[in-house]
C-alpha positions in Angstrom: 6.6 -44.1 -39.9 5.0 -41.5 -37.7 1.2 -41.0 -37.5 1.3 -37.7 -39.1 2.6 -38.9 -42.4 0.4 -41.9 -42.8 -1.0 -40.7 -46.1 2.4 -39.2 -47.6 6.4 -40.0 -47.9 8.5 -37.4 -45.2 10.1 -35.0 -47.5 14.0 -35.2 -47.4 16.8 -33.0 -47.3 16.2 -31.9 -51.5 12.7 -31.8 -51.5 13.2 -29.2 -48.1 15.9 -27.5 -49.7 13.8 -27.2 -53.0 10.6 -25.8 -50.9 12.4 -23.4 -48.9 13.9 -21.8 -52.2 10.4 -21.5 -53.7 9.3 -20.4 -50.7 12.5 -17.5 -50.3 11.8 -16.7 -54.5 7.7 -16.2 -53.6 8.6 -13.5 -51.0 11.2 -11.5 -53.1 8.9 -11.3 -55.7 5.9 -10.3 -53.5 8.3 -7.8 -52.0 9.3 -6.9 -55.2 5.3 -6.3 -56.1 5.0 -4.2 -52.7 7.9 -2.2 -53.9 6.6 -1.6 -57.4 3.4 -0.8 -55.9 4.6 1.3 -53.0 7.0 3.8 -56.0 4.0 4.6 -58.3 1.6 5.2 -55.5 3.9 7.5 -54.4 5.4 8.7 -57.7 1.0 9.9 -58.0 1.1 11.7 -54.7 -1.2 8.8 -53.1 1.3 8.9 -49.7 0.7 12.7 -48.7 -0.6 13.5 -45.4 -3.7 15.4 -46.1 -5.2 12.0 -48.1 -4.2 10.0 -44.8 -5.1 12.9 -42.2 -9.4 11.9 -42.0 -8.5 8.6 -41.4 -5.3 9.2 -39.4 -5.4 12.2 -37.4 -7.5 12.6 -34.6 -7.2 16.7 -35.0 -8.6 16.5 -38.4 -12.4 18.2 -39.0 -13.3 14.9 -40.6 -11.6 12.1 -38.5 -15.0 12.0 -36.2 -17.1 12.1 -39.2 -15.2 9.6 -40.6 -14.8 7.0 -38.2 -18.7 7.5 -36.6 -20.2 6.5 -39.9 -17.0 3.4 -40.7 -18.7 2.4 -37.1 -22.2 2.2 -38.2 -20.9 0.6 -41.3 -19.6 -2.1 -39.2 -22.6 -2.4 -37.4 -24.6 -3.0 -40.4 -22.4 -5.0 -41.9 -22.3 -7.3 -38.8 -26.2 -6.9 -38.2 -26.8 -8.4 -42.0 -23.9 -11.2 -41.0 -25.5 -12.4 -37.6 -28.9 -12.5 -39.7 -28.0 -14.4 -42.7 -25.9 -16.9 -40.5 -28.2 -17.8 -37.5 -31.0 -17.9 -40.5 -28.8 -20.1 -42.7 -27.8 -22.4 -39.3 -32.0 -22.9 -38.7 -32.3 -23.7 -42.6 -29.4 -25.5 -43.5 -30.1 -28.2 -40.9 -33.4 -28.6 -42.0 -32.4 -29.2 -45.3 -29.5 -31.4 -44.3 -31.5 -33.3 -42.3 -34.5 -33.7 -45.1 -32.3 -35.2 -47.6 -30.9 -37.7 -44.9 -33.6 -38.9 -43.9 -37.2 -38.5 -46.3 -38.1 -40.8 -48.3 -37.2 -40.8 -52.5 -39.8 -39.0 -53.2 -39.4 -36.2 -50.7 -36.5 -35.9 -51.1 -36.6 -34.8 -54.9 -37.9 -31.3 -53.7 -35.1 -30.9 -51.4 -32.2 -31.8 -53.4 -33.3 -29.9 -56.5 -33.3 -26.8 -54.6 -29.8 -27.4 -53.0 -28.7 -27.9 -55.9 -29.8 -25.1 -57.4 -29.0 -22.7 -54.9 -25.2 -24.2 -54.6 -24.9 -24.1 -58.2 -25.7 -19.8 -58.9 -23.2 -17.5 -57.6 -24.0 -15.9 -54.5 -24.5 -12.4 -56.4 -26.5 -13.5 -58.5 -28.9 -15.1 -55.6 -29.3 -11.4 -54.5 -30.1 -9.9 -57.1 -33.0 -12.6 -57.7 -34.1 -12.1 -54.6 -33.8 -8.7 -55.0 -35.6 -8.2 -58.7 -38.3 -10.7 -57.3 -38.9 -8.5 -54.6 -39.3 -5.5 -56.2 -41.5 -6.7 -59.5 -43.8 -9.4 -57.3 -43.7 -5.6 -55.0 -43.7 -7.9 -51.8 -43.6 -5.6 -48.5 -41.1 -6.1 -46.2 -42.7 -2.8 -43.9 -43.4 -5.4 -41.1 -39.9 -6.2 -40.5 -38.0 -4.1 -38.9 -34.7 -2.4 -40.6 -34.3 -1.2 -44.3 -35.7 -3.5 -47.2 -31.7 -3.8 -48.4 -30.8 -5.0 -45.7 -33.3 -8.0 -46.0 -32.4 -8.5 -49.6 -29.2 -9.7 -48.4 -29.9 -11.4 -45.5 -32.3 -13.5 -48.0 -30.0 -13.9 -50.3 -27.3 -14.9 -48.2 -29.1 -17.1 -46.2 -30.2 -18.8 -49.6 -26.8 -19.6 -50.9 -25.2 -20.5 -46.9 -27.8 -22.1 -46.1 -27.3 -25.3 -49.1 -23.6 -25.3 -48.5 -24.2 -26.1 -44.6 -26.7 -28.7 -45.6 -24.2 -30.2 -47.3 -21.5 -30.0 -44.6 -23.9 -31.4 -42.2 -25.1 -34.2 -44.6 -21.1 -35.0 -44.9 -20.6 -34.6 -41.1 -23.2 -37.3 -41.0 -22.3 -39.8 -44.0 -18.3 -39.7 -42.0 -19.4 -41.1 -38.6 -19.1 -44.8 -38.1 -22.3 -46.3 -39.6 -22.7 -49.1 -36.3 -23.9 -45.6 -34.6 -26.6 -45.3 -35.9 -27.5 -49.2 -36.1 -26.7 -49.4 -32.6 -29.2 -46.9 -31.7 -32.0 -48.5 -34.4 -31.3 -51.8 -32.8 -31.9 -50.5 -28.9 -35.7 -48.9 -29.9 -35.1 -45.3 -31.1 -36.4 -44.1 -34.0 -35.1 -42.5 -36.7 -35.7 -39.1 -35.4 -34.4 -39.5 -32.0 -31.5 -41.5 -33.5 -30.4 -38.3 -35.9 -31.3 -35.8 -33.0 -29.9 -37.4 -29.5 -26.6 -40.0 -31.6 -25.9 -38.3 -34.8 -26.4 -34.6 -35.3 -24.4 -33.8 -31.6 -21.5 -35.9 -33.2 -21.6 -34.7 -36.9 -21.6 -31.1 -35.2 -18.4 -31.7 -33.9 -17.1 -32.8 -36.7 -18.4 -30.0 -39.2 -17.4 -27.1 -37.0 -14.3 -25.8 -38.1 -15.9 -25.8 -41.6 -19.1 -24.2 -39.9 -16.9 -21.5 -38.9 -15.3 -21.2 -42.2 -18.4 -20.8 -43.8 -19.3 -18.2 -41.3 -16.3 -15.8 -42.7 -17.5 -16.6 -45.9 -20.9 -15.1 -45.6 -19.2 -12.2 -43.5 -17.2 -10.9 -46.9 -20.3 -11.7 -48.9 -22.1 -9.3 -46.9 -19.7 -6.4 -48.9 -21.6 -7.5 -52.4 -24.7 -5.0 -51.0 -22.4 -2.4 -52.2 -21.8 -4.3 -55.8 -25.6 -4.9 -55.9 -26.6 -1.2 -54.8 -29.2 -2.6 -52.9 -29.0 1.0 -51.0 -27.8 -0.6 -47.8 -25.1 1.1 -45.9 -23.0 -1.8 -44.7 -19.2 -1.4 -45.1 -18.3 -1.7 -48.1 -20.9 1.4 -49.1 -20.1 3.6 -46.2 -16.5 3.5 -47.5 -17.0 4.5 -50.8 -19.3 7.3 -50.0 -16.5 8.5 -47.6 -13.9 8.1 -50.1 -16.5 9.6 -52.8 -16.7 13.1 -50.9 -13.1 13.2 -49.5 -11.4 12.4 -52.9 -9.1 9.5 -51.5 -10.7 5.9 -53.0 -7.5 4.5 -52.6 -6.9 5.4 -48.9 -10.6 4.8 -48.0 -10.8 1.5 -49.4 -7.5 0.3 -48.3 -8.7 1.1 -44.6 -11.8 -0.3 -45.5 -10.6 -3.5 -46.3 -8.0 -4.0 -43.5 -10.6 -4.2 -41.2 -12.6 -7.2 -43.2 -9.0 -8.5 -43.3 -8.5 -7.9 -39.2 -12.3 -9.6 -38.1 -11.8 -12.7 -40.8 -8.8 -13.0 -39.5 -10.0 -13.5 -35.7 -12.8 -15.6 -37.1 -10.1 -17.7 -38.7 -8.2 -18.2 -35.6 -11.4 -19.0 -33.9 -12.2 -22.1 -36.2 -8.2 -23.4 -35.4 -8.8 -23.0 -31.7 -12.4 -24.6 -31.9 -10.9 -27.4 -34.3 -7.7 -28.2 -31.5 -9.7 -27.9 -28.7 -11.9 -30.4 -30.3 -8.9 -32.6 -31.5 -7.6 -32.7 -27.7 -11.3 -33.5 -26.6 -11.3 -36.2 -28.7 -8.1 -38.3 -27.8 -6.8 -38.1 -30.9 -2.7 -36.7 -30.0 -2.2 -37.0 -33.5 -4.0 -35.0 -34.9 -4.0 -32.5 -32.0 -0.1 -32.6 -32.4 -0.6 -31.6 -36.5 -3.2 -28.7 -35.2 -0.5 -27.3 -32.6 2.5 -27.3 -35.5 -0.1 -25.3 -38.1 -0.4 -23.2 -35.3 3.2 -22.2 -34.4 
């Protein structure tokens, strides 16, 4: 048996037969969907030119317009992203780290709130934030951009940064426990043994799902527009363009491909970081399994 199906039986000729049939029926009936779709859309008008032409033609009044305020839209939304995620990196390894390695006691504290955190929906984290904010009348005037925009960064960085916590603390628990005895056992403490032996290696190992995470609190950055914290990420900008040119469906549509375009280069960042890491690591097995999810 080959290394790549340790943990399950090779499929044979019925069971590949049986998948590629499921997997033929799936796309007729999503093509079937997209043709549905595609017939009333345009049985409603929804493919003429003039509810394209802002968004398509570059000798329309409002194509400028249009695609100067999508850019600042991007901006914000990728200013609010970089913000919650280095913010949520600094936290979430100090809270990772805390419930490794304080005492019972300490401890408590920390796991209470990552657990509470990782247990409420990430909306509903801004909106405390937000409502706290507001009725507590805490002034954000000293840092610099609008007050929605650090609702969310807050919010975000309150819900990413538990999750990360806890992919560091599994990074951790997964290396090979003689690691850190070794080091013990040689004079360093516990400190130096989680900073110089265990946090490099668990890093390595919790990347890709670093990475992961980082798309995650990209989209979440569109739920300033759910909220109505009155910051013009994205998400906003393109409902206010599609509120005064009349096309939601076109507006939003464009909106969304390019969410769909950047998570899907932050997607195939975390598979190139994860097989360069498999190839640094001498492990041809798993670096042969990355290359075939690849192809």
């Amino acid at each position: 048996m080959s290394q790549l199906s340790v943990l399950y039986d090779a499929p044979g000729p019925r069971a590949v037969r049986r998948a590629r049939i499921g997997t033929i029926l799936a796309i007729l009936v999503f093509v079937g969907f997209l043709a549905v779709a595609a017939k009333r859309l345009n049985d409603r008008g929804q493919f003429a030119s003039e509810l394209w032409s802002p968004w398509a033609n570059p000798s329309d009044e409002n194509f400028s317009a249009v695609w100067e305020l999508v850019g600042k839209g991007l901006a914000a939304t990728l200013t609010a992203a970089t913000l919650a995620i280095v913010l949520s990196l600094v936290l979430g390894v100090l809270l990772g780290v805390g419930r490794l390695m304080l005492g019972p006691i300490l401890r408590v504290p920390v796991v209470l709130w990552i657990e509470l955190f990782r247990a409420l929906p990430v909306v509903v984290t801004i909106v405390l934030v937000w409502r706290a904010f507001k009725e507590l009348k805490i002034d954000l005037g000293p840092l610099p951009g609008d007050p929605g925009l650090w609702y969310l960064v807050i919010g975000l960085t309150l819900y990413n940064s538990v999750i990360i916590a806890e992919i560091l603390r599994a990074g951790v628990n997964s290396l090979p426990s003689g690691q850190g005895e070794a080091a013990l056992a040689v004079g360093l403490t516990n400190g130096q043994t989680m900073r110089a032996i265990l946090l490099p290696q668990a890093f390595r190992v919790m990347l890709p799902a670093l990475i992961s995470q980082l798309v995650v609190a990209l989209k979440d950055t569109s739920l300033a527009a759910v909220v109505s914290l009155g910051y013009l990420e994205l998400l906003r900008r393109g409902n206010l363009i599609s509120q005064n040119l009349d096309n939601p469906i076109q507006s939003l549509l464009i909106i969304a491909t390019i969410f769909i375009l950047i998570n899907y280069a932050l997607s195939k960042l975390a598979e190139y970081v994860e097989r360069r890491m498999s190839r640094s690591s001498g492990d041809p097995a798993a670096a042969a399994q990355l290359e075939g999810a690849g192809a």
